[in-house]
C-alpha positions in Angstrom: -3.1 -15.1 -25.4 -4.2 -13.0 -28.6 -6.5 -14.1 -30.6 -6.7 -14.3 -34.2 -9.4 -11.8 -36.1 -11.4 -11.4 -39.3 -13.7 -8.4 -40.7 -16.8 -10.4 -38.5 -15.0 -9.8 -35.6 -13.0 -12.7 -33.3 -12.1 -15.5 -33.9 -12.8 -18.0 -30.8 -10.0 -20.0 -30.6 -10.2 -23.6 -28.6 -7.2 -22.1 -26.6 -9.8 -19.6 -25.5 -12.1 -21.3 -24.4 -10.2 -23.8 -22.7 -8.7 -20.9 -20.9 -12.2 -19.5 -20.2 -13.4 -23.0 -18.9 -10.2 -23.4 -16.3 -10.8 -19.4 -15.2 -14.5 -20.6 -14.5 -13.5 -23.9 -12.3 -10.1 -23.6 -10.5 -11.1 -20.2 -9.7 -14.6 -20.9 -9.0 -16.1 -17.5 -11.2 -19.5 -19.1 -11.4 -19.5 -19.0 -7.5 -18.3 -15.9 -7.0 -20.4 -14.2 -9.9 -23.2 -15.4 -7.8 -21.6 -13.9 -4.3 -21.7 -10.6 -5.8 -24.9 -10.4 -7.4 -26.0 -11.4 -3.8 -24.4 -8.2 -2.2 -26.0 -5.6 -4.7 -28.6 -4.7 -3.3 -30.8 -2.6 -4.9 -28.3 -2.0 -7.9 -28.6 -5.9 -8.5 -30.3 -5.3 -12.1 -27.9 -2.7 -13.4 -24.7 -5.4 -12.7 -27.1 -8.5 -14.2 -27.5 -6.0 -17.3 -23.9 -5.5 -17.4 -23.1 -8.8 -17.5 -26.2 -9.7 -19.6 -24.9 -7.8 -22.6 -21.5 -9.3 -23.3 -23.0 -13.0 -22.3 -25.1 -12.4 -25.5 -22.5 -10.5 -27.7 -21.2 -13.6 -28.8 -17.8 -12.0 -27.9 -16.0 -14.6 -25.3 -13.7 -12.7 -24.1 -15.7 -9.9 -23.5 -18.4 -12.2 -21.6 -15.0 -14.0 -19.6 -14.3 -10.1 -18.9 -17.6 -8.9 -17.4 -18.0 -11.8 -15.2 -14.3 -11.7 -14.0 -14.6 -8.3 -13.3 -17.9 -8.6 -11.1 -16.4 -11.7 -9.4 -13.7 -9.4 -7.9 -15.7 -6.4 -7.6 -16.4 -7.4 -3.7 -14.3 -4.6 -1.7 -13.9 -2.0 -4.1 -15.3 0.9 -3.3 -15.6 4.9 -2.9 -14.3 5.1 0.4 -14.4 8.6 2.7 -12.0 9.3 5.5 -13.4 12.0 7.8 -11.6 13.2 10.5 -13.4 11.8 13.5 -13.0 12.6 17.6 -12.5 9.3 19.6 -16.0 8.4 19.9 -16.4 8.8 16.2 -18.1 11.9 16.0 -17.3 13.6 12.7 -15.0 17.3 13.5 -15.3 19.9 10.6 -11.5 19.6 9.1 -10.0 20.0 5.5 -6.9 20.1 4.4 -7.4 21.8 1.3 -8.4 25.2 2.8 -5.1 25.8 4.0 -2.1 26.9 1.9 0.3 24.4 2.9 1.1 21.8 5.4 2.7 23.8 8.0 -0.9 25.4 8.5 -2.7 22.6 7.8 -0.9 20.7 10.7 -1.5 23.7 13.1 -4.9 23.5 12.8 -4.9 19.7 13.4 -2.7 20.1 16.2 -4.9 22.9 17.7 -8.4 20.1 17.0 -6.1 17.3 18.6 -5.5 19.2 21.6 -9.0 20.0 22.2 -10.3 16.5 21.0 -7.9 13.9 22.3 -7.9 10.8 20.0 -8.6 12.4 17.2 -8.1 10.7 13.8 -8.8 10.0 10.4 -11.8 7.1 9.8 -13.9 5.8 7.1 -16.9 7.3 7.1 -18.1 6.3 4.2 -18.2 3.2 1.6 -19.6 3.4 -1.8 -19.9 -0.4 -2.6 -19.0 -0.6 -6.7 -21.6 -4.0 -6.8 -24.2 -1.2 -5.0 -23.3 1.8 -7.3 -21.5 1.2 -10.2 -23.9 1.0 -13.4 -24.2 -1.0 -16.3 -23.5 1.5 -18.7 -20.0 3.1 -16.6 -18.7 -0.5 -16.6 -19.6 -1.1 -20.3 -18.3 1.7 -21.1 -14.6 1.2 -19.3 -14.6 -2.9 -20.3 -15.2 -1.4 -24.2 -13.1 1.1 -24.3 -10.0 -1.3 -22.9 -10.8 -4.0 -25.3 -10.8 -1.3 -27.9 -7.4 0.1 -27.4 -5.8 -3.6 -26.9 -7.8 -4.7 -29.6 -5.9 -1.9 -31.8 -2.9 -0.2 -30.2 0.1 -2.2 -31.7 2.3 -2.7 -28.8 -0.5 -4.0 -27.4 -0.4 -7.6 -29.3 1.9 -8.9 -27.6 0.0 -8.8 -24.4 -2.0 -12.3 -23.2 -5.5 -11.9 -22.3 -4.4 -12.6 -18.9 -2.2 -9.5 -18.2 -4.5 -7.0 -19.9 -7.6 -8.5 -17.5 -5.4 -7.8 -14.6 -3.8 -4.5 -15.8 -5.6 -2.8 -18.1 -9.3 -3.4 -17.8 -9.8 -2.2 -14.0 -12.1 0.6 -14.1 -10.3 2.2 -10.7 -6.9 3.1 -9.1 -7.7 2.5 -5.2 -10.5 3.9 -3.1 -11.3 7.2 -5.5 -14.8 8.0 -6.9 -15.9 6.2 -10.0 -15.3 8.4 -12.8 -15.1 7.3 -16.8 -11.1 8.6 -17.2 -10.2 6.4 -20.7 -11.7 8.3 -23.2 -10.2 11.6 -22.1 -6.9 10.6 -21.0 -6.7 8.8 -24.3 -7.5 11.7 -25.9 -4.6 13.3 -24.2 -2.2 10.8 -24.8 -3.0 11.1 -28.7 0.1 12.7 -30.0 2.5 10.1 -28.3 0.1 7.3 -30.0 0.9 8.5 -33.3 4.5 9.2 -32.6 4.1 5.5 -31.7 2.4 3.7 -33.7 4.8 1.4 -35.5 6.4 0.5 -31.8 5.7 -3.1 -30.7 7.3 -3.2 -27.2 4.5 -2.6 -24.8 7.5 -1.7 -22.3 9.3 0.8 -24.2 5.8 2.5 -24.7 5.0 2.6 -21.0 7.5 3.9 -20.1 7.2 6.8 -22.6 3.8 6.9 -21.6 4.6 7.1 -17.8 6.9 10.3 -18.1 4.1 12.0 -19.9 1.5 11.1 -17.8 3.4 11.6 -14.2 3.3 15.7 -14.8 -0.7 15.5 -14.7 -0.6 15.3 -11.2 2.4 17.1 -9.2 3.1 16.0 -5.5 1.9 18.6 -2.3 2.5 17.0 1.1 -0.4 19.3 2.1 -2.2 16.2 0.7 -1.0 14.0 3.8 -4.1 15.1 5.3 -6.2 14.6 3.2 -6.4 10.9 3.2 -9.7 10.6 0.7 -8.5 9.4 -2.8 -9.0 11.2 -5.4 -11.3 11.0 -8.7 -9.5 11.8 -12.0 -11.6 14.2 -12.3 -10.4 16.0 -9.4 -6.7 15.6 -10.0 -7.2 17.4 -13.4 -8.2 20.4 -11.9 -6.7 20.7 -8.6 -3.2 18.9 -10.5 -1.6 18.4 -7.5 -1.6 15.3 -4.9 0.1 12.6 -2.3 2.0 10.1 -4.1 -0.8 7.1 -4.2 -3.2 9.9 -6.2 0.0 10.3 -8.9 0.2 6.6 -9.0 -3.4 6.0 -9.8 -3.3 9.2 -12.4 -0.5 7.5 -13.9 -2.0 3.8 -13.7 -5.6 6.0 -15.4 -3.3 7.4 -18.7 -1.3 3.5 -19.5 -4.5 1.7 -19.0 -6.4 4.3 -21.4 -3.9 3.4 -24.6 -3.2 -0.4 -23.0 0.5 -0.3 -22.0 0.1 -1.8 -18.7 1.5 -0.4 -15.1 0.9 -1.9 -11.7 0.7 0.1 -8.4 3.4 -0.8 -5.6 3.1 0.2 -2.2 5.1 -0.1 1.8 2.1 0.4 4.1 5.3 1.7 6.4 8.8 2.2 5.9 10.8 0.5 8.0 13.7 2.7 8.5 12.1 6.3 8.5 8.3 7.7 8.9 5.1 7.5 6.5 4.6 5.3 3.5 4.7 5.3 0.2 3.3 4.6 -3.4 4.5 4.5 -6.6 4.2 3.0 -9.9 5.6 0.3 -12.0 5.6 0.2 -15.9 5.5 -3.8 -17.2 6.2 -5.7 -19.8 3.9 -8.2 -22.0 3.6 -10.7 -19.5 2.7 -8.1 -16.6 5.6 -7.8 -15.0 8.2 -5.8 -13.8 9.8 -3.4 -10.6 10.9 -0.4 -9.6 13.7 1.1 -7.6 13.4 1.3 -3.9 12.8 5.2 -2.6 13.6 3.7 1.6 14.1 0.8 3.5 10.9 -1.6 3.1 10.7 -4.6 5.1 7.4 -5.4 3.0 6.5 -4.3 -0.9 3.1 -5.3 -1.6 1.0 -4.9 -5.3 -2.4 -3.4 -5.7 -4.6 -5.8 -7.5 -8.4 -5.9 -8.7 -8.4 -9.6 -8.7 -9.7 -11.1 -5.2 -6.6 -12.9 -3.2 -7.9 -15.8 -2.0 -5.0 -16.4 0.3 -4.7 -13.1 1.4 -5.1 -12.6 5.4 -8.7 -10.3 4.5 -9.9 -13.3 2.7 -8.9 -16.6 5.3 -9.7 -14.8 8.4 -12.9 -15.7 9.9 -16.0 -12.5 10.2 -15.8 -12.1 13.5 -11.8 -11.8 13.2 -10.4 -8.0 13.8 -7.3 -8.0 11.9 -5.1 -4.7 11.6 -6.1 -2.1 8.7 -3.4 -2.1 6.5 -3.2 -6.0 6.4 -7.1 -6.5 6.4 -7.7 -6.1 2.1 -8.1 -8.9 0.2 -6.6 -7.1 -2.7 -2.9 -7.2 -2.7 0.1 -9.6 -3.4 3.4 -9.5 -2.1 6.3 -8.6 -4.0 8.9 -7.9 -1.9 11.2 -10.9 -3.2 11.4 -9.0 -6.7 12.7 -5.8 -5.1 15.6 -7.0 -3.1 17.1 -10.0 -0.7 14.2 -11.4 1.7 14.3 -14.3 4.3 11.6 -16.1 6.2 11.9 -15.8 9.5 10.5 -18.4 12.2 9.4 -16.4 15.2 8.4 -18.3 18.9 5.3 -16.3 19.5 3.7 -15.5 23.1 0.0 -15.5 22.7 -3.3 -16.9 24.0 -4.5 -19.8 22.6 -7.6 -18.3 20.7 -5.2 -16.3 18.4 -4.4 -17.7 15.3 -2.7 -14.7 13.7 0.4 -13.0 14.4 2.3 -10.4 12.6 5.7 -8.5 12.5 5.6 -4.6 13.2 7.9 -2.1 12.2 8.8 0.8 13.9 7.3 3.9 12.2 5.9 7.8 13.2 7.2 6.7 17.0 5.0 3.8 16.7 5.2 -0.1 16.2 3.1 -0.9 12.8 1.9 -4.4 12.0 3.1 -4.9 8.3 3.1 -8.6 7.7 1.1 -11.6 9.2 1.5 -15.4 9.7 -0.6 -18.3 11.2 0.7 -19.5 14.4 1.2 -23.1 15.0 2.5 -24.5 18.0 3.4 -21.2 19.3 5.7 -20.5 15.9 4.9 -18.2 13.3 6.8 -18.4 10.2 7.0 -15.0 8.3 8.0 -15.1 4.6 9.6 -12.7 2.3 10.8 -10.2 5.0 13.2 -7.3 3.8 17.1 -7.1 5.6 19.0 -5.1 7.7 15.5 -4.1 9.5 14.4 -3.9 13.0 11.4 -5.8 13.9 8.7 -6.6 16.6 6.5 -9.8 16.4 3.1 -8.8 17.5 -0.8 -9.3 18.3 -4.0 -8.0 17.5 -6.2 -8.3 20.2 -9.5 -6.0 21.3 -8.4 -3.9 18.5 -5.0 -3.4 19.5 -2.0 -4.2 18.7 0.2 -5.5 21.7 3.9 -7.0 22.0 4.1 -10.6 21.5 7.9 -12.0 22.0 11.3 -9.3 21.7 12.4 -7.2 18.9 15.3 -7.9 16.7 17.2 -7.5 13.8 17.3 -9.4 10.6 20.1 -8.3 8.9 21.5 -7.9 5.6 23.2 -11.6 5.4 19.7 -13.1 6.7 21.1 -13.8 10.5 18.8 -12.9 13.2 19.6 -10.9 16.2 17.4 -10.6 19.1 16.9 -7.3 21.1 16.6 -8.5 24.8 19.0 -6.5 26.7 20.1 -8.9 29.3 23.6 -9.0 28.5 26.1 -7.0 30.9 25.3 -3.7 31.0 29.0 -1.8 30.5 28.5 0.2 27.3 28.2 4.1 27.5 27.1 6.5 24.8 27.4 9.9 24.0 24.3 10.8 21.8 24.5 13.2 19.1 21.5 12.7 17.1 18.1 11.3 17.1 17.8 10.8 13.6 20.2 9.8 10.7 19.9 11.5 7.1 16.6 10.5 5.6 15.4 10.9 1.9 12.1 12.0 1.8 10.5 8.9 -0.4 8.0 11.6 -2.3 10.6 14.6 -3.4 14.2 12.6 -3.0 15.3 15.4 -0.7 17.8 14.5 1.8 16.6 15.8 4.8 19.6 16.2 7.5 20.0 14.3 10.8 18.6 15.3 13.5 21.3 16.3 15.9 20.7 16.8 19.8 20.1 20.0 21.3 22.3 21.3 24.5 19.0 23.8 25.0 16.9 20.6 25.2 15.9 17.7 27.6 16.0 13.7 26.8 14.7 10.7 28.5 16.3 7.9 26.9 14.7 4.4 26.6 15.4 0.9 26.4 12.9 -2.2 24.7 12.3 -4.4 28.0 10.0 -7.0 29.0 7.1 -5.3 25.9 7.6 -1.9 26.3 10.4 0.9 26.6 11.5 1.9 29.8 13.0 4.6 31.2 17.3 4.7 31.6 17.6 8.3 32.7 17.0 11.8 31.5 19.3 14.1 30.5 17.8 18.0 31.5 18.5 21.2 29.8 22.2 22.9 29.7 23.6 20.3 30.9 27.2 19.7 29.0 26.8 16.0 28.3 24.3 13.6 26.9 26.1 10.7 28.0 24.8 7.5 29.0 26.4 4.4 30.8 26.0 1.5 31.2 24.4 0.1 28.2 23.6 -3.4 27.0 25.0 -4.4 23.6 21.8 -6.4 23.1 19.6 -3.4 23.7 17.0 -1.3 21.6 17.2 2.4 22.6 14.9 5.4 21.9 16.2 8.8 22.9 12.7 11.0 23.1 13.2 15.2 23.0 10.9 16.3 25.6 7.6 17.9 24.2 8.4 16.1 20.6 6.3 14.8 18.2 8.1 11.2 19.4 9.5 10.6 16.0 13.0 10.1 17.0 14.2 6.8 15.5 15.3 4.1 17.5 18.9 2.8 17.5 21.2 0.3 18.8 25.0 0.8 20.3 27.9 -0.7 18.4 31.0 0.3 19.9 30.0 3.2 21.4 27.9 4.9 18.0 24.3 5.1 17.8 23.2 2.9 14.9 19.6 4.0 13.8 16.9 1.5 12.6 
């Protein structure tokens, strides 16, 4: 919605505050204003201040702002990860004193092998309600109303679409920093260039391709998981693919064209994950092209989800990481075909959560969850031609919950349970198909089997792989026999990094998932 203006300012239109009055009742505002003064703490008068101000501006949809942007402000946060040993104990590691990620991953390897279990944690949560002040957050909800108050591609976007995508303050999990006016201020030329332009999308995207160089992609950054400020990407200018994504989300917000941060926790078909950036239109939407195989797309947001899994599952509930925000929504039906897929789940009767992995890094990775009733689970949306594994999250772990199988591209599911006769044989030539690499669209090559090398090859059987056999060094075959059709195979290189991807046998050829 836009609203009309004079020379005194806005006009406050009924529409408005109709609008205002449904935000404050089916979403319940009031209530959750007053959740998040109650989790403050000691910065409880600098957010009371904030929102003080534009109650008393006389400015409605500044006052509607404020509020909806403290309401949602529960789980946003400067968040630290610090590589930690298995106990927890911080080990002294950074990325960024090595020259690239060849060293970088020596050094980690070298820590690994001396601290088993070693990995990246939070170790620290800056809390926005605890640390953001009054005057940073006035200064970011101004300086959005003032360039969708004036840019002229911006009329055409409703109050609705520039709360959601253009007056957040952050990106992800970066340090606060006040990036409108100078990335504005950068952006200055192509305004002017632009100024009689009234399609918000045209303008995006023009400002996307300008803003995307600010920040060029180092996989050096892999490891080194923190998020970073815009501050920090301006002078280091280099990053991992969800830092370029929130520089790029930073510029289009600054002159209000609008852009919304996709992201697959885990690829289905290859290793890692990725994010990337999508310019919108006036209503707030839009897509992008696919860079790998995604069983699941989801969308960052700054509004709470109130049916997200983070938000219905009870305290004392561990759910996996990637699935436990409550700020995300799933878009995975507006990238590409998707089917829901009822799954008979083995479980205990105290869980009431169960989720579909993917196979990823040489590991199965929860990336999607449903409620189990009567031992079903019903999971919507789920990308084709994808192997998957239903799971459980229990004491922290994740643990098998039924057999894998594939979903393929028509929709048809076919289950993984070797038990059919086992009369196949294979002669195996790789361990991984060609791959682009998601961040730099390089095609890295398959990954073809070494005479020099051993293999143990494995099969998915009763929730876990076991063993078929081992083929040793030199010798002149890597042949296996009798193999069932129905099976899921994993052929591991001794002394790998177990990133091999698995496969199944059609006709004799390895067909990789």
């Amino acid at each position: 919605m836009r609203l009309s203006r004079d020379n005194r300012g806005m006009l406050i239109t009924a529409q408005l505050v109709l609008a205002i009055a449904l935000s404050a009742t089916s979403d319940s505002l009031d209530d959750r204003v007053a959740k998040a003064l109650a989790m403050t703490g000691g910065n409880r008068k600098e957010i009371e201040s904030f929102l003080a101000k534009y109650a008393s501006s006389g400015d409605a949809e500044k006052a509607d702002a404020a509020r909806w942007l403290v309401a949602n402000m529960e789980g946003h946060g400067f968040a630290e990860m610090t590589l930690c040993d298995k106990e927890g104990k911080p080990i002294a590691f950074d990325a960024l004193d090595y020259k690239n990620l060849t060293e970088a991953k020596a050094a980690l390897d070298a820590i690994e092998r001396e601290h088993p279990g070693a990995d990246f944690r939070k170790t620290r949560f800056d809390s926005d309600l605890e640390h953001a002040s009054a005057t940073f957050l006035s200064d970011h909800l101004d300086g959005a109303f003032e360039a969708w108050r004036t840019m002229p591609w911006a009329k055409s976007v409703r109050y609705e679409a520039f709360r959601e995508h253009i007056l957040p303050y952050r990106g992800s999990n970066e340090p606060l920093s006040s990036w409108r006016a100078p990335a504005r201020a950068r952006l200055v030329e192509l305004c002017l260039a632009e100024n009689k332009n009234f399609d918000v999308l045209v303008v995006g995207e023009k400002v996307r391709g300008t803003v995307h160089p600010w920040t060029g992609f180092t996989d050096l950054f892999y490891l080194h998981p923190t998020d970073q400020s815009y501050d920090e990407m301006c002078v280091r200018k280099l990053g991992r693919c969800e830092d370029i994504t929130n520089m790029v989300s930073f510029g289009m917000r600054s002159v209000a064209t609008m852009c919304a941060s996709d992201y697959t926790p885990w690829w289905a078909a290859s290793d890692n994950n990725h994010a990337w950036e999508v310019v919108l239109d006036a209503k707030g939407q839009g897509r992008a092209g696919l860079a790998g195989r995604a069983a699941k797309v989801y969308r960052k947001t700054f509004a709470h989800q109130s049916l997200s899994l983070g938000a219905i599952k009870n305290p004392d509930e561990v759910v996996p990481r990637w699935l436990a925000s409550t700020h995300y929504s799933d878009v995975t039906a507006q990238y590409q075909p998707t089917s829901d897929v009822p799954v008979t789940i083995d479980t205990p009767k105290d869980n009431r959560f169960a989720y579909l992995a993917v196979f990823n890094s040489g590991q199965w990775r929860p990336i999607h969850w449903s409620k189990i009733q009567d031992s079903m689970a019903t999971f919507d949306s789920m990308g084709r031609n994808i192997c998957y594994l239903p799971m459980l999250h229990m004491k922290g772990r994740d643990e098998p919950a039924g057999a894998p199988f594939i979903l393929d591209i028509d929709g048809v599911v076919h289950p993984l349970l070797a038990h059919t006769a086992s009369t196949n044989s294979l002669l195996a030539t790789s361990t991984k198909p060609d791959i682009t690499d998601p961040d730099t669209g390089v095609v890295k090559a398959r990954t073809i089997v070494n005479p020099d090398a051993a293999y143990e090859l494995f099969v998915w059987k009763n929730a876990g792989w076991q063993s078929l056999g081992r083929v040793e060094k030199g010798e002149a075959s890597h042949t296996f026999e009798n193999l069932s059709a129905d099976g899921l195979y994993w052929l591991v290189q001794d002394g790998s990094e177990k990133l091999e991807r698995i496969f199944t046998v059609d006709d004799g050829q390895q067909v990789f998932w």
